[in-house]
matplotlib code that plots the C-alpha trace (Angstrom):
import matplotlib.pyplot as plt

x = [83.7, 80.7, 82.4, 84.9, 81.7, 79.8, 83.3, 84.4, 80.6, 80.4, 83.7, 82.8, 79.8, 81.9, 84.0, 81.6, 79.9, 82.9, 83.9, 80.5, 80.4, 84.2, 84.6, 86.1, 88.0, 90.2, 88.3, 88.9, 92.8, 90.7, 89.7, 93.0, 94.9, 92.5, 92.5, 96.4, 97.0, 94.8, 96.8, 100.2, 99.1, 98.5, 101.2, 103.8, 101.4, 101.8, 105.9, 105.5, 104.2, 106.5, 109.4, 108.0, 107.4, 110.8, 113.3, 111.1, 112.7, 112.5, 115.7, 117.9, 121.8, 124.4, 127.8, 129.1, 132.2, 132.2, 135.2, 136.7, 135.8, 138.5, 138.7, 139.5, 140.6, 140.3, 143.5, 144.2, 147.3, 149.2, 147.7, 146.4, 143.2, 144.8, 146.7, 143.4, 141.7, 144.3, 144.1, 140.8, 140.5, 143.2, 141.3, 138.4, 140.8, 144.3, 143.5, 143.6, 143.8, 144.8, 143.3, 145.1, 143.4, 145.6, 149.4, 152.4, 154.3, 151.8, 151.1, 155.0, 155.1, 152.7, 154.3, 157.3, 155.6, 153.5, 156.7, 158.5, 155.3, 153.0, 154.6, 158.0, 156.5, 154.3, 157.2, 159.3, 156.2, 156.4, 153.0, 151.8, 150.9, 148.0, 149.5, 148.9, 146.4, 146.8, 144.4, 145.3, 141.8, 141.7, 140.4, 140.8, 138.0, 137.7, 134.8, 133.7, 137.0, 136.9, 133.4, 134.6, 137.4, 135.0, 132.7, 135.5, 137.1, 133.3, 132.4, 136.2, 135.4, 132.0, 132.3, 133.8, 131.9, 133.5, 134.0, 134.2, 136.2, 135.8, 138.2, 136.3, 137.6, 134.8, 134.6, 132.8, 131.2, 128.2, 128.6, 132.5, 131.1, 130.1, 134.0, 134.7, 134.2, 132.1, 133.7, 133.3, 129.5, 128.9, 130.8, 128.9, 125.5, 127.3, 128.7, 124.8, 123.1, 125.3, 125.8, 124.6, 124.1, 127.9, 129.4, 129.7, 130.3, 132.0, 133.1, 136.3, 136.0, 138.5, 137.5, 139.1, 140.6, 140.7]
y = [167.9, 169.9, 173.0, 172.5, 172.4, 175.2, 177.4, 176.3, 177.0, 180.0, 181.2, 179.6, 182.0, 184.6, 184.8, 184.3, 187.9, 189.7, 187.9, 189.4, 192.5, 193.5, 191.4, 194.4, 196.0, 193.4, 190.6, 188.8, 188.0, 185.6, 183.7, 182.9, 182.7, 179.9, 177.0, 178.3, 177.9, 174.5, 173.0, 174.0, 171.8, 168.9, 168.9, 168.8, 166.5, 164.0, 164.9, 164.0, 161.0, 159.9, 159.9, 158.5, 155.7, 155.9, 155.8, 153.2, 149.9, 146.5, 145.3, 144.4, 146.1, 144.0, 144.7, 141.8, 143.3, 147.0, 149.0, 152.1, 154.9, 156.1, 160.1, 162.8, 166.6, 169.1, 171.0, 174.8, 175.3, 173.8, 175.1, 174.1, 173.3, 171.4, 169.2, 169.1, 167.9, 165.2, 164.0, 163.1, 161.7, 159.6, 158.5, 157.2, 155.7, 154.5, 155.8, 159.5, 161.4, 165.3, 166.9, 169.9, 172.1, 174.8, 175.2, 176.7, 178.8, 178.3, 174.3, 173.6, 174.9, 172.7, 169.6, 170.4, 171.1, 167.6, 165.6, 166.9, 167.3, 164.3, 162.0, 161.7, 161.7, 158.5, 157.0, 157.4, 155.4, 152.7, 154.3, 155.5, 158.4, 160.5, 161.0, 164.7, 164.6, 167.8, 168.7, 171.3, 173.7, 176.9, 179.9, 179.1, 177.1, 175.0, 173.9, 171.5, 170.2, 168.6, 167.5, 165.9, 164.2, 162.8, 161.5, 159.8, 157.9, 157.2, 155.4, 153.4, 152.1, 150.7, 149.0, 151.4, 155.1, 157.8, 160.8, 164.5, 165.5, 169.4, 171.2, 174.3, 177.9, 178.5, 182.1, 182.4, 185.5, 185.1, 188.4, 187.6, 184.0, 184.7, 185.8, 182.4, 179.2, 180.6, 177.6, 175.0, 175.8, 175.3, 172.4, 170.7, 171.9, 170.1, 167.0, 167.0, 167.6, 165.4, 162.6, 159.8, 157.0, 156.4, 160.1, 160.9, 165.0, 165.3, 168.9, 168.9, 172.4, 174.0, 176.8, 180.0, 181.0, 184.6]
z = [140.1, 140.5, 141.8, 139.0, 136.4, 137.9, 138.0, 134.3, 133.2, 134.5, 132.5, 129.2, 129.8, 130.8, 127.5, 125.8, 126.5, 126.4, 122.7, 121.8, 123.2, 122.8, 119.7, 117.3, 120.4, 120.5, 122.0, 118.8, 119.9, 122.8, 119.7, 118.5, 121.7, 123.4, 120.8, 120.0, 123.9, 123.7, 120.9, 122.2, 125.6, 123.6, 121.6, 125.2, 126.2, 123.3, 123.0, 127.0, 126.2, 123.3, 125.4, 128.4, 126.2, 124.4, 127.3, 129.2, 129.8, 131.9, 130.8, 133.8, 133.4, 131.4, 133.1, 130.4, 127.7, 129.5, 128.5, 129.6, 127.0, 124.7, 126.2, 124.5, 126.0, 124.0, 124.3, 123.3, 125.1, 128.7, 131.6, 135.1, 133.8, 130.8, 133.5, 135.9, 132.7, 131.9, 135.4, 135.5, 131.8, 133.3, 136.1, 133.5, 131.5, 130.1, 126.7, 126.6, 123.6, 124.1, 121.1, 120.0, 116.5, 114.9, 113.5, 113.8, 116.3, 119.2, 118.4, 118.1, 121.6, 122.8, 121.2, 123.1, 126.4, 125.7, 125.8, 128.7, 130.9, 129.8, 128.0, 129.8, 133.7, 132.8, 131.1, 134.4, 135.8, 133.2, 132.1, 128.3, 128.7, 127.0, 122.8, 121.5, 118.2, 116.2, 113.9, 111.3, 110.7, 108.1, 109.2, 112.7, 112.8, 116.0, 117.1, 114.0, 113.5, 116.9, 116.8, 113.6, 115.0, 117.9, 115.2, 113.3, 116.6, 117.2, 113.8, 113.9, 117.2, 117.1, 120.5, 122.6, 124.1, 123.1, 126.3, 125.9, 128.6, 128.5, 131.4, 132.5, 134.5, 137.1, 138.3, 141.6, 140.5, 138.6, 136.4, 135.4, 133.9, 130.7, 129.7, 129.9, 128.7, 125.4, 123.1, 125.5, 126.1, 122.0, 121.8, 124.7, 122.1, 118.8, 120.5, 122.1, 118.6, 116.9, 118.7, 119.9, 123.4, 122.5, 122.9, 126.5, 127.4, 131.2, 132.8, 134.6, 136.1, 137.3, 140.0, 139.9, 143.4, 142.1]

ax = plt.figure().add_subplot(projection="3d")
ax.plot(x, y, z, "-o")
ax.set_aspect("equal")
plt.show()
């Protein structure tokens, strides 16, 4: 304590002369940057201590009435990491929703392609299989429309959580990443700002071997 005295003494002192004698050579930025620098450290300090105090909790875990979530996949078109997707929405839960948004040509394709390669395989199991929701969007808007739909299923089932599951292309090289995955980064950022304890936001990624 005394070495930290004598040290922060000696550097109020120490500012102080230069605020004096370099005042109008700039020296007067010191006098805004400290307290600004000051505040700011309080402020993370008090938000620090907000949520420490918010997500605290001595309440033991409740296992009683737990459900499998209702999952949805969003869907833009069949492909490996569609099916890798599927697979492990299934593996969360019977009730999988594939969530398709657009219209014509490309979504009548996918129709057909979702009833001979999901729907009719888990039938030959004696399984339901995962139903195909299309959501028809102008302007080729995407992203809201599904964050919409997630909101909707999450408000009509009050007692069930609501998963995101969000299939991903991984490319091994760092530089080639940004091509992909652009729509599912800001989904992740809506579903996040939007949501709430309910809405649950899983990756299924899907590594590129290329």
């Amino acid at each position: 304590m005394l070495f930290n005295g004598l040290g922060a003494t000696a550097t109020a002192i120490t500012v102080g002369v230069v605020l004096v004698a370099k005042f109008a050579e700039g020296a007067w930025i010191t006098v805004l940057l400290i307290p600004s620098l000051v505040v700011l450290m309080t402020r993370v300090k008090r938000h620090y201590r907000r949520v420490g105090a918010e997500i605290a909790s001595a309440e033991p875990l409740d296992p009683v009435e737990m459900r499998a979530p209702i999952v949805v996949v969003p869907v833009d078109g069949w492909s490996e990491v569609t099916r890798h997707g599927l697979r492990v929405a299934l593996s969360l839960s019977s009730e999988v929703i594939g969530l398709h948004v657009g219209s014509g040509k490309q979504t009548d394709e996918l129709q057909t392609k979702w009833r001979k390669l999901v729907e009719e395989p888990m039938l030959d199991l004696g399984l339901i299989g995962p139903r195909l929701a299309v959501v028809k969007s102008p302007y080729r808007f995407v992203i809201n429309p599904i964050v919409k739909y997630v909101l909707y299923l999450e408000r009509t089932n009050p007692r069930r959580q609501i998963a995101v599951m969000i299939p991903e292309m991984v490319e091994r090289h760092w530089f080639l990443q940004i091509l992909h995955n652009q729509r599912g980064s800001v989904l992740k950022a809506l579903l996040y700002l939007k949501g709430n304890q309910r809405i649950i936001v899983i990756n299924a990624p899907w590594y590129l071997k290329s």
